[in-house]
N, C-alpha and C positions, 0 to 999 in steps of 0.2 A: 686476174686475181679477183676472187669475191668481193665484193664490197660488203660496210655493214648492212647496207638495207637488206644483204638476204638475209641474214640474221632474223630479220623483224617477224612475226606473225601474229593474227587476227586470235584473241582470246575473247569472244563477247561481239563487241563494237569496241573494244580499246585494244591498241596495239603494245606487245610485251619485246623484248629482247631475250636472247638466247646463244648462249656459244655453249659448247662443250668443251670442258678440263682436260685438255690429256691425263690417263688413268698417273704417268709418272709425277705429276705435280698435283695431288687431289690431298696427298698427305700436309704439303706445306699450303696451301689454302683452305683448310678446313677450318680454324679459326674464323676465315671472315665470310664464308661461305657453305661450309656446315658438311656433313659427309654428302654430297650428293655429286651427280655427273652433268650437270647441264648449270650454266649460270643463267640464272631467271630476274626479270627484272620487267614492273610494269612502266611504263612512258609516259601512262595516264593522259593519253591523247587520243584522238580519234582521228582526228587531221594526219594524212598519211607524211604530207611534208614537214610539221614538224616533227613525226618521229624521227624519222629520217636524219634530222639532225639533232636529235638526242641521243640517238641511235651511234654515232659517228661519237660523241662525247664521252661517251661511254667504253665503247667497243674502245677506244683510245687508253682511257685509265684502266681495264682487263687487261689489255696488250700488255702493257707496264709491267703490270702484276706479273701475267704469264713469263715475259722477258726475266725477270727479276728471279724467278722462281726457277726457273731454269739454269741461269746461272751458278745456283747452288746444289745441282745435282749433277751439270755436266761435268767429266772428270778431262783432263786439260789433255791434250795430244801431244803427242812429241814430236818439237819443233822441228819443223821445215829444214833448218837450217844446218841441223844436227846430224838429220836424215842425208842431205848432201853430201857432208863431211864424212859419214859412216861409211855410205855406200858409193863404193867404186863402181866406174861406168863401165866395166867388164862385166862386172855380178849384173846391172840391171840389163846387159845383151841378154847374159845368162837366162834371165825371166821370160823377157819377151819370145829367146828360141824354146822356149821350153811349152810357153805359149802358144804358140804356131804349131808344135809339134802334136799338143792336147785339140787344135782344131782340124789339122790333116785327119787324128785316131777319131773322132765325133765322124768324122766326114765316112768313119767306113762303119759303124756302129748301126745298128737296126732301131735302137730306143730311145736316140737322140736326132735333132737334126738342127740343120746350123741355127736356123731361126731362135733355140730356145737358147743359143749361147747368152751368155751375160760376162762382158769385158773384163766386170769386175770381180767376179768367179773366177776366171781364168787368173787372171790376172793373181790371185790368193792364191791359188793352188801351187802356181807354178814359184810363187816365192817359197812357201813350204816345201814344195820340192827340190828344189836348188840349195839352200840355205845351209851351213854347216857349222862347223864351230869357230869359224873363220870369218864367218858374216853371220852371227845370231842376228839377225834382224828379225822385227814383228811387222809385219803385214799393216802398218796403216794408212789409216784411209789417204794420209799426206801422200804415201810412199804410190798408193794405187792410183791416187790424180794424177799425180805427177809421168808413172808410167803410159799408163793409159794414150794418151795422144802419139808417144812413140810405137805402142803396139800396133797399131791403126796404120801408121806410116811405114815401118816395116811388111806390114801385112800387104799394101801396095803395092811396095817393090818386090816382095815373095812372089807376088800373082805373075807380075813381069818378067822378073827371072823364069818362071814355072811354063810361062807362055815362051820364052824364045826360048827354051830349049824342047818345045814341046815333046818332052819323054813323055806326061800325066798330064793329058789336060783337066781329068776327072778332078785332080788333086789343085788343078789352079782352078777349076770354077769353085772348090770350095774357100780358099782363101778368098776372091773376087766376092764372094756372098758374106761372109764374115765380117770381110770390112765397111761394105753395103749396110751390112744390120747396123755393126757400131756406130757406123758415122751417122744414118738415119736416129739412133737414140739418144745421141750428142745433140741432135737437133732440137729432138723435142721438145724438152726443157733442158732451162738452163741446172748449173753442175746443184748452186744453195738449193734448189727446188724439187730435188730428184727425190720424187716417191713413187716408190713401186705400186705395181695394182695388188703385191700379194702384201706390202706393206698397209695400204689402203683398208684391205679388206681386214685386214685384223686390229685398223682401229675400229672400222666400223663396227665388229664382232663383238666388242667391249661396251657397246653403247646399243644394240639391237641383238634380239632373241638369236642366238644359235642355232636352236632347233626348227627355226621357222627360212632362217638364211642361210644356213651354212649351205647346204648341200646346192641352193641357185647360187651360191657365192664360187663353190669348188671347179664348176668348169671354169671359170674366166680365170678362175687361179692357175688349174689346168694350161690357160690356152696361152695369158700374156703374160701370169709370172713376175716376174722380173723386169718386162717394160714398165718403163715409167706412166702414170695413170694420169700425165696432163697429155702423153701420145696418142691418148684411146680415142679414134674419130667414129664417126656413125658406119661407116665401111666394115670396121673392127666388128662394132655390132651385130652387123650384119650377116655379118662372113660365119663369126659365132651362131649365129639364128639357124644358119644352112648346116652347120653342123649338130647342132642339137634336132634337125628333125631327121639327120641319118644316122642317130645314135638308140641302141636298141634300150630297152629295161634294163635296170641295174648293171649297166655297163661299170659303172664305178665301184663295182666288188665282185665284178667275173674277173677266174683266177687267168683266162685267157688275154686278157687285156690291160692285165703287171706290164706297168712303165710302159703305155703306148701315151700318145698324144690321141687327144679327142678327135685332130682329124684324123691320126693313124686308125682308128677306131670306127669313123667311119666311114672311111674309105675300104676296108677288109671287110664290114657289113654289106656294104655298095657290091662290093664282090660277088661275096656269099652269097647274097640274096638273086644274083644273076645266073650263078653258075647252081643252086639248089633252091629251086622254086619251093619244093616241099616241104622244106625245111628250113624256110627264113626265119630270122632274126625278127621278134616283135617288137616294132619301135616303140619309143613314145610318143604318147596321144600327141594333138593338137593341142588342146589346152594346156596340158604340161610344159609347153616348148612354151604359152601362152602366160601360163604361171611364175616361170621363172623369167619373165622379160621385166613382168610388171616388179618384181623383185630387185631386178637390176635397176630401175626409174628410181627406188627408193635408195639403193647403194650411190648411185651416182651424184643423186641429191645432199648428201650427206658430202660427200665428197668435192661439190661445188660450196657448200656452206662452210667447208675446214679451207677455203681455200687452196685444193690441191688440184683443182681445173676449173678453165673459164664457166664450161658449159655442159648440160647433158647431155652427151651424145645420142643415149637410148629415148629421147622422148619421142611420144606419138609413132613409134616401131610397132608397141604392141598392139594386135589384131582382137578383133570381136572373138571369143570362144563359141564353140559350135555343138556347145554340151547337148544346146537347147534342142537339135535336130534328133536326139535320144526319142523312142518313144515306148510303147509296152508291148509287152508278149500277147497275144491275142491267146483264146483257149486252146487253137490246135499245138501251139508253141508250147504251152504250158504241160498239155497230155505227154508231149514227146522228151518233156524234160523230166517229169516226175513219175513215168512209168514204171508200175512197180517199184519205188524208188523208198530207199531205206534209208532214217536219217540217222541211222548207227553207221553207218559207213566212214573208215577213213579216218577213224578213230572219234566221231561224234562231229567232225569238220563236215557233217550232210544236214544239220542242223541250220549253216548257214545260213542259206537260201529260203526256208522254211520260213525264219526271223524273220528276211528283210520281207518277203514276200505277205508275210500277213501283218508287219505292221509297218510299212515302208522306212525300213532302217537303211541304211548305206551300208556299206562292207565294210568299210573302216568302224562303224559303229559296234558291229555285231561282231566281228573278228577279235573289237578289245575288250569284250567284255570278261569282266575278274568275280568271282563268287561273290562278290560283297556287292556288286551289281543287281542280284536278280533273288528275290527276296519275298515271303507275305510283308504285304502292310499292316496298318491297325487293325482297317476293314475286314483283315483276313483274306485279300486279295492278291494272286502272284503276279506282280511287276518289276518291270525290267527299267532301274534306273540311272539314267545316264547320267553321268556326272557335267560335260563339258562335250557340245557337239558341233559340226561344223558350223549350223547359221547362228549357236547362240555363244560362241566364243568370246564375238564382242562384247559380250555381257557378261561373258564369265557367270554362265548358268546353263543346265543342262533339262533333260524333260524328263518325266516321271510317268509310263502308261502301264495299260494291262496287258499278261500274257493272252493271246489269244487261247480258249479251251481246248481249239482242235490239238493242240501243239500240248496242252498238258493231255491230253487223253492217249498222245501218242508216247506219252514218255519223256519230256522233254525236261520239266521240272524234277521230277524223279532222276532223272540220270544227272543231274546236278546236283543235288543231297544227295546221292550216293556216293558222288565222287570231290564232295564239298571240301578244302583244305582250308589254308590261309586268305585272309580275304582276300590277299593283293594276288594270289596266285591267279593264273589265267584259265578262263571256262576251256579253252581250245585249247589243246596241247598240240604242241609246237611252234604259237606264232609268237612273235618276237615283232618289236618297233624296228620299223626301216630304217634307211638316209632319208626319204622323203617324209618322216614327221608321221607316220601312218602302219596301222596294223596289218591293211590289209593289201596293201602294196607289198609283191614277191611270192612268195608260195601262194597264198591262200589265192592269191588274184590269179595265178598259173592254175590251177586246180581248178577254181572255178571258169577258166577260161577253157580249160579241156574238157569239163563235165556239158558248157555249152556248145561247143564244138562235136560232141559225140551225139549231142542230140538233134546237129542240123540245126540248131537255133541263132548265131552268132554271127553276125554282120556288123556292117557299119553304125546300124541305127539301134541294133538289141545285142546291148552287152547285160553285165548284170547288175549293172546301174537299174535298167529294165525292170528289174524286179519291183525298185519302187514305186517306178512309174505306174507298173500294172498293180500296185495296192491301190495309189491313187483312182485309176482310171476305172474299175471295180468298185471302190467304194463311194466314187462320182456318182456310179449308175444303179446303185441301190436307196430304195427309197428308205432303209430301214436305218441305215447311218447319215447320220446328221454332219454337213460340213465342221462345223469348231471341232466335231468330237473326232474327226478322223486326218482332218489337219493337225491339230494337237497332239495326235499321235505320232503321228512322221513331220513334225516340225517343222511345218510348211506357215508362211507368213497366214494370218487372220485377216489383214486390215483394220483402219481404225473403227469402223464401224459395227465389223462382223465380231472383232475381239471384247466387245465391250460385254463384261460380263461372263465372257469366255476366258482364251489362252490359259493359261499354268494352271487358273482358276478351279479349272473341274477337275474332281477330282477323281481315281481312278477308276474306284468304283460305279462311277456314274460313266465314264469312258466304255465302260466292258457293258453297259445298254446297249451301247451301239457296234463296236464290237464281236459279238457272239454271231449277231447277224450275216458279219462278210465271209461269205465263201467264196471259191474260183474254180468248183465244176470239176479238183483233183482230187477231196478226200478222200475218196473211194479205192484211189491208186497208191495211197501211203502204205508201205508195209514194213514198221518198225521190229527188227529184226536186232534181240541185242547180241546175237550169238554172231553176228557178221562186224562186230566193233574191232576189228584188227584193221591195217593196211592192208590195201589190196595188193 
């Protein structure tokens, strides 16, 4: 169990206190603690020991509170003793066979398997099934304690009987596994302590962003469900890791893999990928399997701080990213990508690449951009303004540059007043916010993974991340742009010496000095064509 010191953390040099309100008890402590989700409290020490034990003084009169507060929302069970007298030991045979007989049918099912059983699922089902106007009984949790250790103990003797008469042995190794699982989850924690990992994760979904966790929250929901989240060991972790790096791209909304289990998922990729080399399955990157670990370190943190396990199991699992080994298109790369190449194409989705490549935008950048993005300014100059982007999220600030000319001369502003609507509407028609928090993850990312694939440019080390790289490395080697003015552009750190007087500061019109200057030896090969704006 946690103790208060996790609790504790460094605000300054003085140490503060912190628990979080379960959302059900935030109405009846608002009075002394105000609408918020976290109880804060400074120690006014420094000395880590005596926090520690102010810490503990504290965290004691909260308990109280919490205890107190809880007693006036929980609604009372029906007694034990009642339930005895109700229920005849015929009816509760009745559940348990009914029981066994819902885990023989799992045992032949394609979308199940014993592992994701849960006792106490069963166990509910088969009372609602049973049940008639001769035993109205309700399914509580009394009634499921109580059953439960006799399901386990039948389930034994089923396996035994199932074995010496060996007609099925198929049908006895799955009793023999069933009961294996139950009694392994009886183990784990005790009965007052049992919190699910899909219970877990939707406190934590109450206290931390959705859109940043849900989707690194959904496989482990996927995978343990219903185990209780003081069982989850580093194995667990582990076993998960191996399956997320044979799990393809948006596995979690292909209609082909309705009701599989993540390893059923990748274990038929495994396949695939063996039996049609040409047409494998694109997995997820490295850093993505890398992204959601580190996601999980802060899930599990949270959930040694509520108390609901000793320890993190995921720490120090996650691996260095290998984004860094990315590098740029060189010119032969770039000729064979933009040969003849029309940025009407595809419905104006050829426009993309164009963006990131003359002002080192990312694809999630350039993918989200909405008409109220891209604009004259005061100056009378056209820029593209981002509102919120990946390195300056923490800041909750976006960056403000100039369009490059080549890009207006080819049409590019023009075909956005033309087709100008609501602000919030999207420049790109068709893309849409993924499960991964990102515009340009799913189509747009398959499109341009096929446009670089046709042109022989696409390997391990040149995706179209690339693209940035090569503004970068381009306007590295010209003497005619200035580093702040082409870092400032593609949002690349300054440092404190070089930004002084630079970053946000310039403004854009003075960016587009330097600017007008970068070429890449492909103008020549642009051929905007608006009579080719259809799909191909």
């Amino acid at each position: 169990m946690a103790q208060p010191k996790n609790r504790l953390y460094l605000r300054g040099k003085t140490y503060w206190y912190q628990r979080y309100i379960p959302k059900d008890l935030r109405r009846l402590l608002k009075k002394k603690y105000g609408t918020v989700t976290l109880i804060q409290r400074s120690l006014k020490t420094r000395d880590y020991d005596e926090a520690v034990i102010k810490a503990k003084a504290f965290d004691l009169q909260v308990e109280i509170e919490l205890k107190a507060a809880e007693r006036q929302i929980r609604p009372k069970t029906i007694d034990t003793l009642y339930e005895r007298e109700l229920i005849k030991p015929e009816f509760k045979r009745r559940i348990i066979a009914e029981a066994i007989l819902q885990i023989k049918n799992v045992g032949k099912s394609t979308t199940k398997t014993i592992q994701n059983l849960n006792a106490d699922d069963l166990i509910y089902n088969a009372i609602q099934n049973v049940r008639d106007d001769y035993q109205p009984v309700l399914p509580t949790q009394n009634l499921i304690d109580e059953i439960r250790p006799l399901l386990i103990k039948d389930l034994i003797r089923a396996f035994g009987s199932e074995m010496k008469v060996g007609t099925d042995p198929i049908r006895a190794m799955y009793l023999e596994e069933a009961a294996e699982n139950f009694i392994r989850r009886e183990r784990e924690t005790p009965l007052e302590k049992r919190v699910t990992v899909k219970q877990a994760i939707k406190q934590f979904l109450e206290h931390y962003s959705k859109r940043q966790y849900a989707f690194a929250l959904y496989i482990l929901e996927r995978t343990f469900g219903d185990r209780a989240i003081h069982g989850i060991k580093r194995t667990d972790i582990r076993t998960v890791e191996k399956i997320l790096y044979g799990l393809p791209k948006n596995w979690s909304r292909a209609k082909e893999f309705k009701n599989k289990t993540p390893q059923q998922i990748a274990d038929h990729v495994e396949e695939h990928n063996r039996k049609e080399a040409q047409i494998a399955y694109q997995m997820l990157k490295h850093d993505s399997v890398q992204k959601y670990i580190g996601k999980w370190v802060t899930f599990f943190n949270f959930c040694v701080a509520e108390e609901m396990m000793d320890r993190n199991p995921s720490l120090n699992i996650k691996k260095k990213p290998v984004g860094s080994d990315k590098t740029n298109f060189g010119l032969d790369a770039l000729i064979s990508f933009f040969n003849d190449y029309n940025p009407f194409k595809e419905n104006g989705w050829g426009w993309i690449p164009l963006v990131s490549l003359y002002h080192g935008t990312r694809g999630n950048e350039v993918a989200g951009l909405k008409f109220r993005d891209v604009f004259r300014d005061d100056d009378g100059i056209w820029v593209i303004d981002l509102k919120e982007t990946k390195t300056d999220s923490e800041y909750k600030k976006g960056r403000r540059f100039p369009i490059h000319p080549k890009l207006i001369d080819w049409g590019f502003t023009k075909w956005i007043d033309e087709r100008r609507s609501g602000s919030n509407a999207m420049i790109f028609e068709g893309v849409y916010r993924t499960d991964q928090n990102n515009f340009y993850e799913g189509d747009v990312q398959h499109m341009m993974d096929k446009w670089l694939i046709e042109a022989n440019i696409k390997d391990e080390r040149h995706t179209y991340h690339s693209f940035r790289h090569t503004f970068a490395f381009f306007a590295r080697k010209s003497k005619m742009v200035a580093d702040p003015d082409w870092k400032t552009i593609g949002g690349w750190s300054l440092g404190k010496d070089a930004s002084t007087g630079y970053g946000d500061a310039i403004p854009p019109v003075d960016l587009l000095e330097s600017l007008q200057h970068l070429e890449f030896g492909i103008e020549n090969l642009i051929n905007p064509d608006t009579n080719l704006e259809t799909k191909e």
